[in-house]
Each structure stands twice: as structure tokens, then as C-alpha cells.
N, C-alpha and C positions, 0 to 999 in steps of 0.2 A: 540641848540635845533631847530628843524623844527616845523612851527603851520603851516598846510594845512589842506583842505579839507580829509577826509579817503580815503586814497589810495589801503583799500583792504575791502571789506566789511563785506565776513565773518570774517577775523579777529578783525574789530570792534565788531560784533556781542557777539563773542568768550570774546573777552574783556568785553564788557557789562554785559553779563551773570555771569564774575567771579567778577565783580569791583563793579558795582551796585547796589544801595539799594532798598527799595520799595519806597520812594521818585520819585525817578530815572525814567521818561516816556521811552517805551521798543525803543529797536534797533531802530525799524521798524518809530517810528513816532519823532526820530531824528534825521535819515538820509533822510525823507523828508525836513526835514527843511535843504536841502541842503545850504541855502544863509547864513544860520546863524548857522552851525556849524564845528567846529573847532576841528582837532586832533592837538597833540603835538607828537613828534617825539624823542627818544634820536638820535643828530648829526651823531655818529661815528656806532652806531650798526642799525638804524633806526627802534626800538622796540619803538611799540606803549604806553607812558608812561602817558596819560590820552583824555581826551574830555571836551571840555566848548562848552556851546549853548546858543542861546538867545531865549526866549520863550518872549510872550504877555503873561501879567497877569493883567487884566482889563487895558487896556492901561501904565501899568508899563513895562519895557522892565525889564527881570528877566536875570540876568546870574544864567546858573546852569554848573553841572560838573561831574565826578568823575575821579579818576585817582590810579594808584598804589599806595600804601602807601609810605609814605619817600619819596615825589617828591615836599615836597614843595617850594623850588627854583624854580623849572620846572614849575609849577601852577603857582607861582606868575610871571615869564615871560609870561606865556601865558595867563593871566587876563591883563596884562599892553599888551602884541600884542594882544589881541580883542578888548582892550579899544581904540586905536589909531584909528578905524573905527566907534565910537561913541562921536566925537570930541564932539559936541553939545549936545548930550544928558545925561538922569541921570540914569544909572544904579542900580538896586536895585535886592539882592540876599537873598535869605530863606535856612535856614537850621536851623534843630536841634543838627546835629553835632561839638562835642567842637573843632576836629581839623580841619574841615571847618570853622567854626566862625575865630579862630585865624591866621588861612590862608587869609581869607574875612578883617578882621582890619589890616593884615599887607602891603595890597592890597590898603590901603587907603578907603574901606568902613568903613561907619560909625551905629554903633547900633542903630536903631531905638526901636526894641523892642526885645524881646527874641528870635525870632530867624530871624526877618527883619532886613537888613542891603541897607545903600544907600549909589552910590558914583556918586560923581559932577564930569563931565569927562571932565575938561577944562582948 
């Protein structure tokens, strides 16, 4: 798997538009957050196989995401390569989604409440 920066923009767009929920902040204001957000790549065909970003949420640093269905191995490498660049810090993720949650605890976060999760990244 490749984690880079979006290498094509309309096709993340394109992606966004089919993968995304209303959770989900649009296209447009998480590919400014250039510094902190991440595509994943399939290796061998280079098909765009999801997005994690990191968002401020009252000074909580928030991981969020979405990706194609059936890519949970692909999500959980690329939750542990976004994690290696927050050595020191604690990450914390929200969803209301059960196969996001389960994806989020296999990832080593932990439930705080119904749909907050925390992880100590050290």
C-alpha cells in the first residue's frame, strides 16, 4: 500500500463524492488541509482505496476517514502510518458508524463513549 499526499485531485473529489458520508467535511476544505491529510493507494494497480485527515476539535487532534468498503487491512496500515508522525501525541476519533468503530478498536483506540474513541500514540 502507498499513504501519500492526493496525487490527482479530481479523482479524490470523484472519490469523495461516492465514499462519503454527511459526517464527512467536503472535498474542498480537506485538501486544504494539505499538511495533515493522507491518501492510501492499492501497490500494484494505484486505485485510490480511501483518505484519513487530522482535524482540531477544541484542541483534540481528531483522526477522521472514509474509504471503499472491504479495505479494512488497508485502513488499519494507514491509521498506524499516520500514527508514526504523532509519536507524542493522543489521538482521538468520532463516529457513529459500527464498521468504523470496529476498525477504530482494532487500531488500538479506545471507547470513551458512544461514538468517541482515544489512542495514546507512544
Amino acid at each position: 500500500m502507498i499513504v501519500r499526499r492526493c496525487k490527482d485531485i479530481q479523482e479524490f473529489k470523484d472519490f469523495h463524492k461516492q465514499y462519503a458520508n454527511e459526517r464527512i467535511p467536503s472535498a474542498e476544505s480537506i485538501l486544504r488541509n494539505w499538511d495533515y491529510h493522507f491518501c492510501f493507494y492499492d501497490e500494484e494497480t494505484l486505485e485510490l482505496l480511501g483518505c484519513i485527515y487530522l482535524e482540531d476539535e477544541n484542541g483534540k487532534i481528531m483522526l477522521s476517514g472514509f474509504s471503499k468498503p472491504k479495505q479494512i487491512d488497508k485502513v488499519l496500515e494507514a491509521i498506524h502510518f499516520v500514527s508514526t508522525f504523532m509519536a507524542q501525541d493522543v489521538l482521538y476519533s468520532r463516529t457513529d458508524r459500527k464498521p468504523a468503530k470496529l476498525v477504530l478498536l482494532r487500531a488500538g483506540f479506545e471507547k470513551i463513549d458512544n461514538e468517541l474513541f482515544i489512542r495514546k500514540v507512544a
